[in-house]
VOPAGU-2260 file (C-alpha; in pm, 1 decimal, decimal comma):
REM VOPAGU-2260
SITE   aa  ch    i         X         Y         Z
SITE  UNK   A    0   -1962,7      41,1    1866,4
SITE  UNK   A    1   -1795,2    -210,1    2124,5
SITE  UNK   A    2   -1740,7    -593,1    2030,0
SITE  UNK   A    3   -1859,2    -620,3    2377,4
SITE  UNK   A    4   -2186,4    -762,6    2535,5
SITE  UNK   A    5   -2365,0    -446,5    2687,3
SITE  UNK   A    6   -2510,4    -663,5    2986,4
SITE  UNK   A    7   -2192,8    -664,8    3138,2
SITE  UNK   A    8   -2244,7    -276,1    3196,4
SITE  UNK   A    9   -2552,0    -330,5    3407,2
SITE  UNK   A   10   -2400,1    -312,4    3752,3
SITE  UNK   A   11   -2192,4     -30,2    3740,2
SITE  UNK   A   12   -2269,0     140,9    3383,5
SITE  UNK   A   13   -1970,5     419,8    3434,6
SITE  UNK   A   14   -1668,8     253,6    3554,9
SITE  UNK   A   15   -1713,4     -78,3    3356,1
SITE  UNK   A   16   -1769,9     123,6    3060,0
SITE  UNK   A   17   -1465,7     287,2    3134,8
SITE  UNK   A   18   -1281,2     -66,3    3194,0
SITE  UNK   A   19   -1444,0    -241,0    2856,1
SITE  UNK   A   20   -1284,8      96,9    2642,3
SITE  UNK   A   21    -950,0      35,0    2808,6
SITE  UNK   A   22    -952,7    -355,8    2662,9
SITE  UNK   A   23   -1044,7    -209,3    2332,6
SITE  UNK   A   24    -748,7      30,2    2353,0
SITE  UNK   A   25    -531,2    -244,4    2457,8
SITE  UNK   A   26    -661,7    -499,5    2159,0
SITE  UNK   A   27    -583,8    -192,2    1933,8
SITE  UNK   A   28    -198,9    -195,6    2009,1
SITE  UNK   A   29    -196,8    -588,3    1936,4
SITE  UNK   A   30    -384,5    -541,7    1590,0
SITE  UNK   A   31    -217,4    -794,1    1377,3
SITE  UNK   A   32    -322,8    -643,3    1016,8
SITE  UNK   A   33    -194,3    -262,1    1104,8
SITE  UNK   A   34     158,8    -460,1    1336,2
SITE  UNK   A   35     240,3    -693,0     981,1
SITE  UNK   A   36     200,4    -414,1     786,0
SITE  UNK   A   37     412,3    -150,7     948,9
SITE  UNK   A   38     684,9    -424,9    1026,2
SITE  UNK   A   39     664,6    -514,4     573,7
SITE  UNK   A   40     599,6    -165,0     445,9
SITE  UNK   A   41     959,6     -72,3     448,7
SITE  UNK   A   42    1100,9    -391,3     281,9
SITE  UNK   A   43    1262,9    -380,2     -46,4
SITE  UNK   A   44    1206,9    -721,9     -99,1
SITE  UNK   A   45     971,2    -756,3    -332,2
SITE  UNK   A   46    1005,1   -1058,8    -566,2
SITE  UNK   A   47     694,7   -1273,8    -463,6
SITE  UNK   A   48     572,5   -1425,3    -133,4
SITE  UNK   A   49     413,7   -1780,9     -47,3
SITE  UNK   A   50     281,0   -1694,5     273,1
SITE  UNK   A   51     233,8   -1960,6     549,1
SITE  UNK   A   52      20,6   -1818,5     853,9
SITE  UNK   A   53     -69,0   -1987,8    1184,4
SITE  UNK   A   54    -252,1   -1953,1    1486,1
SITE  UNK   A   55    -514,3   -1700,6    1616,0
SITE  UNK   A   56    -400,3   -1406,1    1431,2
SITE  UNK   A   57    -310,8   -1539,1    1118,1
SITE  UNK   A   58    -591,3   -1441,5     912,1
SITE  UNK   A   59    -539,2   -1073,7     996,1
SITE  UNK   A   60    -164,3   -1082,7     975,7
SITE  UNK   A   61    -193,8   -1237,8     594,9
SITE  UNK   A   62    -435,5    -947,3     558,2
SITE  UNK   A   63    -155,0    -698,9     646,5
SITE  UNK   A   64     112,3    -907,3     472,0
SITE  UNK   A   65    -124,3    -902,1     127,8
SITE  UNK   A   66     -98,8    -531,5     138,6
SITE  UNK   A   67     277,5    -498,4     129,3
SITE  UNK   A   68     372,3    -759,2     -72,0
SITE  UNK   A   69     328,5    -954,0    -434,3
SITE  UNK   A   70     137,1   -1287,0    -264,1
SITE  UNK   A   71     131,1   -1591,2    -573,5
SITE  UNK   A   72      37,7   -1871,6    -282,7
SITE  UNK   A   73     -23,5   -1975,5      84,9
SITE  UNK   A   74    -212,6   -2125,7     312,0
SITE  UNK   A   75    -360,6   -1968,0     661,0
SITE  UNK   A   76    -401,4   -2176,1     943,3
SITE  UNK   A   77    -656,6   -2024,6    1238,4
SITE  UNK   A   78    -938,6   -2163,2    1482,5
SITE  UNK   A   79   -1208,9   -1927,0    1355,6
SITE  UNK   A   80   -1334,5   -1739,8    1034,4
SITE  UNK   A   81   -1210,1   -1468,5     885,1
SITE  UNK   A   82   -1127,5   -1308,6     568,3
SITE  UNK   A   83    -812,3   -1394,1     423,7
SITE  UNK   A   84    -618,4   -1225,2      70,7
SITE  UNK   A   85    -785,2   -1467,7    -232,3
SITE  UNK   A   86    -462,9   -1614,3    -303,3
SITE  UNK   A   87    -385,3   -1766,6      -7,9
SITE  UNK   A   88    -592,3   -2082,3     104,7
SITE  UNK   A   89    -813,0   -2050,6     430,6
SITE  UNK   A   90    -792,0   -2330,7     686,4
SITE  UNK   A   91    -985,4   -2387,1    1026,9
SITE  UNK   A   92    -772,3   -2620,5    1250,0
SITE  UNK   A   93    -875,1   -2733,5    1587,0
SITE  UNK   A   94    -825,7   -2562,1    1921,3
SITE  UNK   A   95    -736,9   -2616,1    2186,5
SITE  UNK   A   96    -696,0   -3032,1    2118,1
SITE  UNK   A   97    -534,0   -3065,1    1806,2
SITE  UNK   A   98    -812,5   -3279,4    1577,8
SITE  UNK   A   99    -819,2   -3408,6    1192,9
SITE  UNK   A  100    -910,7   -3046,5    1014,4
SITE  UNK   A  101    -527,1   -2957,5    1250,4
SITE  UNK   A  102    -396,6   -3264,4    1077,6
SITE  UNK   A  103    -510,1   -3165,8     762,2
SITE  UNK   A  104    -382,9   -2828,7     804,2
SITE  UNK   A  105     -37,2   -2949,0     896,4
SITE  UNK   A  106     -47,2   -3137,2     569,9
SITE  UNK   A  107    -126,3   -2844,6     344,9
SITE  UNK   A  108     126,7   -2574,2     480,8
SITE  UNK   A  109     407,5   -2864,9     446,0
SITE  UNK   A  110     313,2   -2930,9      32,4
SITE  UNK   A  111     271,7   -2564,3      37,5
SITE  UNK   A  112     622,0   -2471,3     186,7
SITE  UNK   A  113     807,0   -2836,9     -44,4
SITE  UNK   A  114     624,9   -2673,8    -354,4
SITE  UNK   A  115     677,5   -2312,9    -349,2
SITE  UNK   A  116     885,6   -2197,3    -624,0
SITE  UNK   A  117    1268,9   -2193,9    -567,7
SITE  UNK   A  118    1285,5   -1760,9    -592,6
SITE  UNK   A  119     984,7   -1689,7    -406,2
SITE  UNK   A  120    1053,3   -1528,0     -70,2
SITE  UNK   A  121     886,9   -1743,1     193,0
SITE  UNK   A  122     749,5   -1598,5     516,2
SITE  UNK   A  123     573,8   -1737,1     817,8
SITE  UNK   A  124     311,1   -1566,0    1000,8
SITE  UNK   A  125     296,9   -1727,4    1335,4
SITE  UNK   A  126      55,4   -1625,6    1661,9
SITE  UNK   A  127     -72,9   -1768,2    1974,1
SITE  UNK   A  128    -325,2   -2047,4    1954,3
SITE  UNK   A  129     -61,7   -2197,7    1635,2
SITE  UNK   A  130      34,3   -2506,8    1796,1
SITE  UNK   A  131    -305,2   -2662,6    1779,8
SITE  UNK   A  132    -474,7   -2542,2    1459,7
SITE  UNK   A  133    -186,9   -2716,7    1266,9
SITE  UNK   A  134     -16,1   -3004,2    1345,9
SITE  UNK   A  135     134,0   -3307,2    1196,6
SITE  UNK   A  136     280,7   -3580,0    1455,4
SITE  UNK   A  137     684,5   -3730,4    1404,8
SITE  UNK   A  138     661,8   -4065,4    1210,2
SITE  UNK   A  139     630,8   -4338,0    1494,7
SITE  UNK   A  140     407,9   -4133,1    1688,1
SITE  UNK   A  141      -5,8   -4152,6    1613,4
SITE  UNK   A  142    -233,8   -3844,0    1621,7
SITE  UNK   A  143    -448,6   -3988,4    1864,4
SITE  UNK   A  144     -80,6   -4037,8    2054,8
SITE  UNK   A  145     -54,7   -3665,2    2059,4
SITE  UNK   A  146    -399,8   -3591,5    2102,2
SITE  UNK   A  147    -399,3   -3744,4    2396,9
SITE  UNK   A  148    -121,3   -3600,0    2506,5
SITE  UNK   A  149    -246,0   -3264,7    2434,6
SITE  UNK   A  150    -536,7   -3294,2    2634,5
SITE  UNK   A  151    -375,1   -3423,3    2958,4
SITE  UNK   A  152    -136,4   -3194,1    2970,8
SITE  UNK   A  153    -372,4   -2917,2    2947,7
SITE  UNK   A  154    -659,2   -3026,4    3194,1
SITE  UNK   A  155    -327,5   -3123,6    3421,9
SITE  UNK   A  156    -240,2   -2780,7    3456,3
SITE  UNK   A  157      80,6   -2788,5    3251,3
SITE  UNK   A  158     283,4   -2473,4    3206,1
SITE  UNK   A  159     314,1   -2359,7    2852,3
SITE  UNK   A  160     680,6   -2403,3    2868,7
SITE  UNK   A  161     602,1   -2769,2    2939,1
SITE  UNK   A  162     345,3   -2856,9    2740,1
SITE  UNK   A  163     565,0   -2677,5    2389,7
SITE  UNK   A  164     870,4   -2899,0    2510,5
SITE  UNK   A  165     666,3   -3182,2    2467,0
SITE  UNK   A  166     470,7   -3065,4    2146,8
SITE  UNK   A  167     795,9   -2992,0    1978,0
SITE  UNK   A  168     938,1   -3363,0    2050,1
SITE  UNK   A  169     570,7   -3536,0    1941,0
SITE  UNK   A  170     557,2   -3344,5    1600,8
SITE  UNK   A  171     681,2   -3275,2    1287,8
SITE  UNK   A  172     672,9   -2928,6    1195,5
SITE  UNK   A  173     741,4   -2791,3    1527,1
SITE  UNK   A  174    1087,5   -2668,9    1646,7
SITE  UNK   A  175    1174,5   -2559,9    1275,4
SITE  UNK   A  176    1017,5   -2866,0    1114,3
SITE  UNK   A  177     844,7   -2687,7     872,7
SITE  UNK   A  178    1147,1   -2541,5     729,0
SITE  UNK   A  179    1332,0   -2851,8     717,0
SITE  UNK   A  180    1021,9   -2948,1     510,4
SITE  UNK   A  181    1118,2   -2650,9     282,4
SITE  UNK   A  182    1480,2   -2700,8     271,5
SITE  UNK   A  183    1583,2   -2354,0     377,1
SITE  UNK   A  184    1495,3   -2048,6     627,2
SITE  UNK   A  185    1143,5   -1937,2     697,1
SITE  UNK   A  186    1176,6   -1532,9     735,0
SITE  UNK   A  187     922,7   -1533,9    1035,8
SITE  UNK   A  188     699,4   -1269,8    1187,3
SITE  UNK   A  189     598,3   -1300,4    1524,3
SITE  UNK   A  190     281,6   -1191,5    1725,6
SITE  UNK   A  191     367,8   -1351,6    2088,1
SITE  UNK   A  192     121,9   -1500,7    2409,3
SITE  UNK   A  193     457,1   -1616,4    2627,8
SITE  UNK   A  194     641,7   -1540,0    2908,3
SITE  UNK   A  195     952,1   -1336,2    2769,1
SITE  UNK   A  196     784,9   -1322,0    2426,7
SITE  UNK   A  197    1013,1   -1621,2    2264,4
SITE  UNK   A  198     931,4   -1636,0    1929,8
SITE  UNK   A  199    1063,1   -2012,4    1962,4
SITE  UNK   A  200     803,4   -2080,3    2196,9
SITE  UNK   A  201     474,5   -1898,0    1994,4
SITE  UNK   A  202     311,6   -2216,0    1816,9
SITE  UNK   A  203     586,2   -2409,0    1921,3
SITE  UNK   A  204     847,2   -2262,9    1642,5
SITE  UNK   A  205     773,2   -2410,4    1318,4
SITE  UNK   A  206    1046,6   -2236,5    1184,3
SITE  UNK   A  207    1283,5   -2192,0    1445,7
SITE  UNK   A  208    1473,3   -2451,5    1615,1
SITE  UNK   A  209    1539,4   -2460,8    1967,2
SITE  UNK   A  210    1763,9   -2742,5    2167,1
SITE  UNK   A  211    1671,2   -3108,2    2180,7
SITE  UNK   A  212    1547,7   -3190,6    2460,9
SITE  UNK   A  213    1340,3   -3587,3    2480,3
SITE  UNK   A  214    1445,6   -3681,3    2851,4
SITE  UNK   A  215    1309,3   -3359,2    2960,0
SITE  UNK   A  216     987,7   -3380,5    2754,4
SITE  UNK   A  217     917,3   -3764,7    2893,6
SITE  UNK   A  218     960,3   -3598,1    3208,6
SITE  UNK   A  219     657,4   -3396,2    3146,4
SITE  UNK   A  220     438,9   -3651,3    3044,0
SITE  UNK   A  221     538,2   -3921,3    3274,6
SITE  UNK   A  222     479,3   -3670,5    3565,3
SITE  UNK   A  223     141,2   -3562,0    3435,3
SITE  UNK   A  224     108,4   -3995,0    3434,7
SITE  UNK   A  225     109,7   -4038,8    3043,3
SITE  UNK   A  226     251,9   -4324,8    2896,6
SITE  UNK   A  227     541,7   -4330,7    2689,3
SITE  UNK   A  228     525,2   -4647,8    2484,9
SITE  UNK   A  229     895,5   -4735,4    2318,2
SITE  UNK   A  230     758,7   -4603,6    1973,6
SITE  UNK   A  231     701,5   -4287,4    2092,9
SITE  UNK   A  232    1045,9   -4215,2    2292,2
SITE  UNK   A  233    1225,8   -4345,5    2019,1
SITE  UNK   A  234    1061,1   -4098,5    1757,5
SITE  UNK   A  235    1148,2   -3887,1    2031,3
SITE  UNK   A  236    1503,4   -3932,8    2028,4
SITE  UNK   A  237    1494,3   -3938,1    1625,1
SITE  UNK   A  238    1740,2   -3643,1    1539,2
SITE  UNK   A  239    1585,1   -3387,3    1300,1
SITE  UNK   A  240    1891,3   -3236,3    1186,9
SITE  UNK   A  241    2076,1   -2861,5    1176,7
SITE  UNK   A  242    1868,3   -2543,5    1068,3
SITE  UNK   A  243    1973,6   -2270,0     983,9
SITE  UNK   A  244    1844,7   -1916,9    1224,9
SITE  UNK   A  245    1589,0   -1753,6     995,5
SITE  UNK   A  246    1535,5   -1307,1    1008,1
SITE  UNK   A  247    1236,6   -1337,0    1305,5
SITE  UNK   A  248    1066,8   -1029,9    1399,2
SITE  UNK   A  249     925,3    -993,7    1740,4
SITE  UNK   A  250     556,0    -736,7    1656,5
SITE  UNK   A  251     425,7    -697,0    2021,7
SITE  UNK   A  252     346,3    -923,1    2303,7
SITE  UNK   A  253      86,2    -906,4    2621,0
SITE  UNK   A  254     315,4    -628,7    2781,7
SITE  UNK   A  255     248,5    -405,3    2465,3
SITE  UNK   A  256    -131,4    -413,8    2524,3
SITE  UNK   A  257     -80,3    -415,3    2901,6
SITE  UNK   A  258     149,4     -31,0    2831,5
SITE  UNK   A  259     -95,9      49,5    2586,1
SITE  UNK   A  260    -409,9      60,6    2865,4
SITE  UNK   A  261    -184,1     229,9    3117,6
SITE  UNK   A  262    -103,2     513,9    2882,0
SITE  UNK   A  263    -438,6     644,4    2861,5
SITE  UNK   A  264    -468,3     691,8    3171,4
SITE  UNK   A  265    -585,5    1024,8    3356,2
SITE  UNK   A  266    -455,0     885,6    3698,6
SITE  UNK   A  267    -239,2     678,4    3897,9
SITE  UNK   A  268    -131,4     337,3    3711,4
SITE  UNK   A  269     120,8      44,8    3744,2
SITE  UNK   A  270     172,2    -234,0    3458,4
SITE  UNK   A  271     310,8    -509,2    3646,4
SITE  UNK   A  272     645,7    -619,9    3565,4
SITE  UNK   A  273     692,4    -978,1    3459,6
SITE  UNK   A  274     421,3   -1244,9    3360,5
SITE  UNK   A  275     183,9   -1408,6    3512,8
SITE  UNK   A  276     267,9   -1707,3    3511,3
SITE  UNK   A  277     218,9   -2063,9    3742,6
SITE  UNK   A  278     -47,4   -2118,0    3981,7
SITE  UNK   A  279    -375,6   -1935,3    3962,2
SITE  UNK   A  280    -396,3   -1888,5    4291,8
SITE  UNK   A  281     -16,3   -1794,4    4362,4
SITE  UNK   A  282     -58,2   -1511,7    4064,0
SITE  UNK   A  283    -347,8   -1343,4    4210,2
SITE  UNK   A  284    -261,4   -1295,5    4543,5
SITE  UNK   A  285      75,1   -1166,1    4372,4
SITE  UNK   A  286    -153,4    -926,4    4167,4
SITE  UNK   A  287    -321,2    -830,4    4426,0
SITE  UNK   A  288     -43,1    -748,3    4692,2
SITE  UNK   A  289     148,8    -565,1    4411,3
SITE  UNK   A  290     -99,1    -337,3    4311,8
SITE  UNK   A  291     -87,7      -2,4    4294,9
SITE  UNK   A  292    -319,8     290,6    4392,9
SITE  UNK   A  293    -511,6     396,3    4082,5
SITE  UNK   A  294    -532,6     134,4    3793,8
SITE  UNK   A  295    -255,9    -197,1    3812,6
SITE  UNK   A  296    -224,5    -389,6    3458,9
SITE  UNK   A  297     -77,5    -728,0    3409,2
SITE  UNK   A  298     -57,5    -960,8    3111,5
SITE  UNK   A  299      34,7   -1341,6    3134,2
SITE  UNK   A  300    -105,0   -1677,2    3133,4
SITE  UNK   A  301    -171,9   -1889,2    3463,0
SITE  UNK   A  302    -185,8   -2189,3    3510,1
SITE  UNK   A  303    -564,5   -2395,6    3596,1
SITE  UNK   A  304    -539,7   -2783,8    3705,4
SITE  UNK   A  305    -852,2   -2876,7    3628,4
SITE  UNK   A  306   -1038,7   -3106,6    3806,9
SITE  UNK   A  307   -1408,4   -3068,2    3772,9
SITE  UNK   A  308   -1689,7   -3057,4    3525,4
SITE  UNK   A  309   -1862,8   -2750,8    3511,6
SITE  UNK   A  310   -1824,9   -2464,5    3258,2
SITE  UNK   A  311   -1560,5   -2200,4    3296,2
SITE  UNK   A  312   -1187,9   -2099,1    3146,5
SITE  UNK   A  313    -889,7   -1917,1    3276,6
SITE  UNK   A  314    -990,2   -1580,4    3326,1
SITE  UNK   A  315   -1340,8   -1677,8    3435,9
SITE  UNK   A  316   -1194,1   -1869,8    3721,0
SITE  UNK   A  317    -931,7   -1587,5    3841,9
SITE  UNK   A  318   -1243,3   -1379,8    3857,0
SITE  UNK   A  319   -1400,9   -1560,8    4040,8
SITE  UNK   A  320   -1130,7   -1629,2    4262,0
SITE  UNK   A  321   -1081,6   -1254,0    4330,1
SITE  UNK   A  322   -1391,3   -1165,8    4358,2
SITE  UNK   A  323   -1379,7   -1347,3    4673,7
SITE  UNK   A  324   -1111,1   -1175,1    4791,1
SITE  UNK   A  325   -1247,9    -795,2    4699,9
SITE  UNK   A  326   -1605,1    -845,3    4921,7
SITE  UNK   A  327   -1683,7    -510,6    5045,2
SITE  UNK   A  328   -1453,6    -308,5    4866,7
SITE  UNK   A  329   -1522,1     -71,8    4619,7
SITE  UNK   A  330   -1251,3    -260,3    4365,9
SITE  UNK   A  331   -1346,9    -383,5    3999,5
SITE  UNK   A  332   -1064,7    -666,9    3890,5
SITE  UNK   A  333   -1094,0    -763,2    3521,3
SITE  UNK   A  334    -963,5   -1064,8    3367,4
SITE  UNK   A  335    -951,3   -1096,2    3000,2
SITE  UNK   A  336    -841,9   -1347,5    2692,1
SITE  UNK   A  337    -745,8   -1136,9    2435,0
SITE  UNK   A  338    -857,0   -1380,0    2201,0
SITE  UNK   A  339   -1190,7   -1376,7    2318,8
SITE  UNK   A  340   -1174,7   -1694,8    2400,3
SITE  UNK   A  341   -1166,3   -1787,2    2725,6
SITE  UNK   A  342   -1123,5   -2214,2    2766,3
SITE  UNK   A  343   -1456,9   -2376,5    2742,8
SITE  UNK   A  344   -1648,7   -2058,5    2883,1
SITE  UNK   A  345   -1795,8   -1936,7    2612,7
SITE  UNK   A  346   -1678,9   -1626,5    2752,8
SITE  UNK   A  347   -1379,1   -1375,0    2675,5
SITE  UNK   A  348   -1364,3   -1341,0    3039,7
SITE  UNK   A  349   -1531,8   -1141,0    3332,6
SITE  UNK   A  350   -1561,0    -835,4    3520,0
SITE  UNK   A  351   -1615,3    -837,2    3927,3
SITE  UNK   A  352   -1642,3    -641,9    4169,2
SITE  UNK   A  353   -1704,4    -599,7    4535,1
SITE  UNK   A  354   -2064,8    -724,5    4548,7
SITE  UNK   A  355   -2028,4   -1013,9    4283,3
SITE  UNK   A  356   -2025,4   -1256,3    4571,9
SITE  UNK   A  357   -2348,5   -1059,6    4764,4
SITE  UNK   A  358   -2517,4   -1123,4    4413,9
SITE  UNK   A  359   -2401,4   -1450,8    4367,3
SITE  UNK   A  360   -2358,6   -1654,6    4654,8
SITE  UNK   A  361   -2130,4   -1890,2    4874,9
SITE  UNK   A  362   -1880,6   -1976,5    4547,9
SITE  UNK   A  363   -1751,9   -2272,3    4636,4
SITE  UNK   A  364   -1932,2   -2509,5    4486,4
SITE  UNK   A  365   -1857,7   -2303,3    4186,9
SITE  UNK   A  366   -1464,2   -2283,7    4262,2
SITE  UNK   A  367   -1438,5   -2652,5    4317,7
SITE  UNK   A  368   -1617,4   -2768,7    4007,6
SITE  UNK   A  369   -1451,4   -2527,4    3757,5
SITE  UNK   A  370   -1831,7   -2374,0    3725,7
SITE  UNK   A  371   -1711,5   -2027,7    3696,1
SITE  UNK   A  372   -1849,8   -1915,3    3389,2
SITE  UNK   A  373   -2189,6   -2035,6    3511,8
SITE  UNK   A  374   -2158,5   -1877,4    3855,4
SITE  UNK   A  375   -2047,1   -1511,5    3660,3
SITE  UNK   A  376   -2352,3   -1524,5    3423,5
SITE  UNK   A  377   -2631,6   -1500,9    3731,8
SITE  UNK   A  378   -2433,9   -1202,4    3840,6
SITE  UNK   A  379   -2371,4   -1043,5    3556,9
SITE  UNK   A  380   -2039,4   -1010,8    3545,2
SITE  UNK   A  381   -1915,2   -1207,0    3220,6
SITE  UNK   A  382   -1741,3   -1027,7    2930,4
SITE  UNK   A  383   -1872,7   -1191,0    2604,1
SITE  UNK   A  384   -1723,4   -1055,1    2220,8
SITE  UNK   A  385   -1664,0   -1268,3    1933,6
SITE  UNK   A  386   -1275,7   -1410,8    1878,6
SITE  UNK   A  387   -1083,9   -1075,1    1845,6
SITE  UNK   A  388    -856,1   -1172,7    1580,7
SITE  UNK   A  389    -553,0   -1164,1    1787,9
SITE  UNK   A  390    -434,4   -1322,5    2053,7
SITE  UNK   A  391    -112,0   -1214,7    2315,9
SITE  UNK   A  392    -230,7   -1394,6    2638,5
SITE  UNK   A  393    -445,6   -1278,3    2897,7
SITE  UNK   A  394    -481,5    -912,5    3071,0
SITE  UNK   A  395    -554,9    -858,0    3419,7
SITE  UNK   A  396    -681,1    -511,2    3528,2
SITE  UNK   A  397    -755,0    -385,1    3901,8
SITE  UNK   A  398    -915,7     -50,7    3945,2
SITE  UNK   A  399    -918,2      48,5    4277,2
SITE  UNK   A  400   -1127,2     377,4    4374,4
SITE  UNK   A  401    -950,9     662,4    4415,7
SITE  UNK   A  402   -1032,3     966,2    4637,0
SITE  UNK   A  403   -1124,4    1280,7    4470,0
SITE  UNK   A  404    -858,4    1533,5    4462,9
SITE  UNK   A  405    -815,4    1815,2    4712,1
């Protein structure tokens, strides 16, 4: 049975069945139970594991963890509930503002990490979504400080490069802070939504450290018009101190669900190289003018500036957007949070085609007030599942009709 919502079937049964079986196939190859598992089954370490997991996946990558390994302890840190190994303690943070129960959470995995025992192997499950569910701000700076700061970066339309560079100079247990909090290396495992899949980047590092950077992060926020009151810069500037590299492995990324839907299929199919990555606008009619004949895959995470008040997220917006641009063609474009979370939609995304606008409307109105998740439910194009349990960006698929053969 699909996670999916049937009623996004209704205009075209066959070919959007066809496109909602190639997201399943993708979410397969991301699976973060079956991924942790394969990547600890062959490990002949096995004196026991406090386990600290973060972010989107973490409940399934404990999950897969717990089945390799001798777990005593740990604490797992998502935005959603899921089952998690008894041991381990389960912990809803906030997302995508970081909020009290992602203050509290910060709290626990630090006393979990000080207090695990001295010959216990500690390892760090860390995914997408990570940054937010657990956070604890640098003494000097308030968590309404970075909040706020949060918040304005992400309705500003801040890259994720940016708004990490600041994150990692506001808090405490990013950029390896959480293993200075244990006093040694964190062996980490990785399940990555960026651009280049840098496992320094997923959840901001909490166990790797990257290079200081504070004039560079004030940058950000004073060009996104934030304040930065003396306090703040000079916890900033406060110099956290050499880390050591800890063993990090890398289990998959957007591009290895983006491969994984192009393998299966029967015809004629491009997976974009790169990311997408900046301007909504500027990646779509990218997307579009690369494409190939056949079926064209992409994974990545664009960029929104949000300046209205209506109801809609990423991928319902680039939808949207291009179904605009396909009226009168015979074209489906999907755009999909792996997730299944897609911003404030309440959506995991949408499927259009050309005749979304014919059932719609003039979407402008729509376009201009960020209302695209409203728009896409009176033409039935929204894809709605529960949160997936993983999460490695967005995926954009275009299916263009091809002739029969000859």
């Amino acid at each position: 049975m699909s996670r999916f919502d049937p009623r996004v079937l209704a205009n075209d049964p066959v070919r959007r069945t066809e496109v909602v079986g190639w997201l399943e196939r993708g979410l397969l190859a991301v699976d973060p139970e079956r991924l942790t598992r394969e990547a600890l089954d062959d490990s002949n370490q096995q004196r026991p594991a406090v386990i600290i997991a973060i972010g989107k996946a973490a409940p399934a990558m404990a999950r897969g963890a717990a089945e390799c390994l001798e777990v005593i302890g740990g604490v797992c840190v998502s935005d959603h509930s899921e089952a998690v190994p008894p041991m381990i303690r389960a912990m809803a943070g906030n997302h995508p503002l970081p909020g009290a129960a992602s203050f509290e959470a910060g709290k626990a995995v630090v006393d979990c990490v000080v207090n695990a025992p001295a010959d216990a192997r500690l390892l760090a499950l860390v995914s997408g979504g990570g940054s937010a569910v657990c956070e604890s701000p640098r003494p000097g700076i308030s968590a309404d400080y970075l909040s706020m700061a949060t918040g304005a970066l992400l309705k500003g339309g801040a890259s994720i490069g940016a708004l990490n560079l600041v994150r990692r100079h506001l808090s405490s247990i990013k950029c390896g802070g959480l293993a200075r909090a244990a006093g040694r290396p964190i062996e980490t495992l990785v399940l990555s939504d960026v651009a280049g899949a840098d496992p320094a980047i997923v959840a901001s590092g909490p166990t790797i450290p990257t290079a200081s950077d504070p004039a560079g992060a004030r940058e950000v926020l004073v060009r996104h018009h934030i304040e930065v009151p003396d306090s703040v810069w000079e916890a900033m500037n406060r110099d956290a101190g050499p880390l050591e590299l800890p063993t990090v492995t890398l289990l998959g990324d957007g591009r290895t669900a983006a491969q994984a839907v192009g393998e299966i299929q029967s015809g004629p199919y491009m997976v974009m190289p790169g990311w997408l990555d900046g301007d909504i606008d500027t990646c779509l009619d990218h997307f579009l003018a690369g494409a190939g004949p056949g079926v064209t895959i992409a994974a990545g995470e664009p960029v929104v500036e949000v300046n209205g008040s209506g109801t809609g997220g990423r991928n319902t917006h680039a939808a949207l957007l291009a179904a605009r641009r396909l009226v009168g063609t015979n074209t489906l474009f999907t755009a999909f949070a792996t997730d299944g979370v897609d911003g404030l939609s309440g959506t995991a995304g949408a499927i259009v085609d050309g005749r979304t606008i014919e059932r719609g409307g003039d979407p402008a109105r729509a376009l201009a007030d960020f209302d695209s998740a409203n728009y896409l439910a009176t033409t039935g194009d929204l894809l709605i599942c529960p949160p997936t349990g993983t999460n490695v960006a967005d995926l954009w698929i275009l299916r263009r009709q091809t002739p029969p053969a000859t």
